[in-house]
C-alpha positions in Angstrom: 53.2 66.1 127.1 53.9 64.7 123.6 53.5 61.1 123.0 57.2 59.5 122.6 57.5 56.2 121.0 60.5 55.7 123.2 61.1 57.4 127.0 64.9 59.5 127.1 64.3 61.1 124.0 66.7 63.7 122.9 65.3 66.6 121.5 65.0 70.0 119.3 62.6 72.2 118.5 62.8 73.7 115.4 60.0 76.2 113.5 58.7 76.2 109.8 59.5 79.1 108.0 58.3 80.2 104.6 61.6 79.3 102.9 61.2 75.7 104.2 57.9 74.9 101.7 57.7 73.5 98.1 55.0 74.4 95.8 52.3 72.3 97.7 52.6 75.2 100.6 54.4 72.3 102.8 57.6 71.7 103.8 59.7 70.2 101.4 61.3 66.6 102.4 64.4 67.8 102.6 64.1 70.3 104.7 63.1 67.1 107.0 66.1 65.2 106.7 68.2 68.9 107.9 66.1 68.7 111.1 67.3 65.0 111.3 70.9 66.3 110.8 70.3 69.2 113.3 69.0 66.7 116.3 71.6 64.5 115.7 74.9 67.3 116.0 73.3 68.5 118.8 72.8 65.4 120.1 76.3 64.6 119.5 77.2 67.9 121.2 75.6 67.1 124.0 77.1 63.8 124.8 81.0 65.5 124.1 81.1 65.5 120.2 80.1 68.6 118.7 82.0 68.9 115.4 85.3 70.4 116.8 85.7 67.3 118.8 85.2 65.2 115.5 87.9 67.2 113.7 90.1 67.3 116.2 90.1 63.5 116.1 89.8 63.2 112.3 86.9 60.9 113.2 83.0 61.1 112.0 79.9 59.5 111.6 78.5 59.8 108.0 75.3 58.5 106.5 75.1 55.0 105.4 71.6 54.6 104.8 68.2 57.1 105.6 65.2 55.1 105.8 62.1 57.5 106.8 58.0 57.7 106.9 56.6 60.7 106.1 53.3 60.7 108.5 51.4 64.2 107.9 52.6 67.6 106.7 53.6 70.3 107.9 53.3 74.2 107.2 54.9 77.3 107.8 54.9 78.5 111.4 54.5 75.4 113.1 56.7 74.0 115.9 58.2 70.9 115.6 59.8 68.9 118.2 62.7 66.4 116.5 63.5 63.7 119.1 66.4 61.2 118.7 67.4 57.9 120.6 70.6 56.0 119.7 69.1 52.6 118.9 72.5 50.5 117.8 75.9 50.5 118.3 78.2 47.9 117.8 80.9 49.8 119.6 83.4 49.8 116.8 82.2 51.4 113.1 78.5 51.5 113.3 75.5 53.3 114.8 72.1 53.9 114.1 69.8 57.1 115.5 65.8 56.1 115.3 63.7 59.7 115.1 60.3 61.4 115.8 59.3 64.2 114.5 55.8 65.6 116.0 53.9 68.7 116.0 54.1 70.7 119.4 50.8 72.1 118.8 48.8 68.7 117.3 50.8 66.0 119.1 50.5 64.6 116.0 53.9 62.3 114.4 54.8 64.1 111.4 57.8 61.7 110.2 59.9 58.7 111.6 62.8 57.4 110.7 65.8 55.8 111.2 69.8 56.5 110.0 72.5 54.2 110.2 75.4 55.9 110.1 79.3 54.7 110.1 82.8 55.9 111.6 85.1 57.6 108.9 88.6 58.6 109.0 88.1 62.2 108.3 91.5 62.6 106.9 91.5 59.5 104.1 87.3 59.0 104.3 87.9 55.3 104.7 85.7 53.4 107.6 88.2 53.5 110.8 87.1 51.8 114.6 85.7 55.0 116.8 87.8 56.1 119.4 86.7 55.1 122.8 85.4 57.7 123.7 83.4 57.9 120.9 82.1 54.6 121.2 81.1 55.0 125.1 79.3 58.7 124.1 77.0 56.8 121.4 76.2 54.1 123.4 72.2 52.3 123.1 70.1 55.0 124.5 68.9 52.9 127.9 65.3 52.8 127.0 66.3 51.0 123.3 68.8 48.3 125.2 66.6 45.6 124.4 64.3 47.3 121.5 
């Protein structure tokens, strides 16, 4: 069982490969923040917003600010386990995802970090209210309601 900071997590697993390193023989930090980008779609997918949905409404949620701790490194061929928990949501333009990253094999924390993202009009990319359907599918993950 890995060691959560948070119960309800949402999660991927995702593997390492060679192409994923930098010169050191470790995985290159951006190759991070994809795996945060990766939890997060199919986070959205799961709750009823997988891209399509997004177009199809000309509504998204894009980056406002990526704030993260890099904790240990990691290597080609390892498993790790991306977990994601919605911890704000004002309802209307904003919402923020906290994540985990840990090693399947070490239980060890690899990276945290938090993104605060914001609702765009896909069609003018100006900051637009969500739908409410968006808004009720990113609601405060319960175990963050009063995190």
């Amino acid at each position: 069982m890995l060691d959560w900071q948070h119960p309800e997590v949402f999660s991927i697993d995702v593997t390492a490969t060679r192409a994923d390193l930098d010169a050191y023989n470790h995985v290159n930090n951006v190759v991070y923040i994809r795996w945060l980008e990766q939890c997060a779609w199919a986070h959205s997918a799961a709750v009823g917003f997988p891209e399509s949905r997004c177009v199809e409404l000309a509504r998204g949620m894009a980056v406002r600010t990526i704030h993260v701790h890099y904790l240990a490194a990691c290597y080609a061929g390892e498993t790790i386990r991306v977990g994601n928990w919605i911890c704000r949501s004002d309802g209307r333009l904003r919402v923020s995802r906290r994540y985990q990253l840990i090693n399947v094999a070490t239980n060890v924390t690899v990276m945290q970090g938090e993104i605060d993202f914001i609702c765009m009009n896909l069609s003018n990319g100006r900051p637009v209210r969500m739908p409410p359907e968006m808004a009720a599918a990113y609601s405060l993950s319960a175990s963050l309601q009063n995190d």
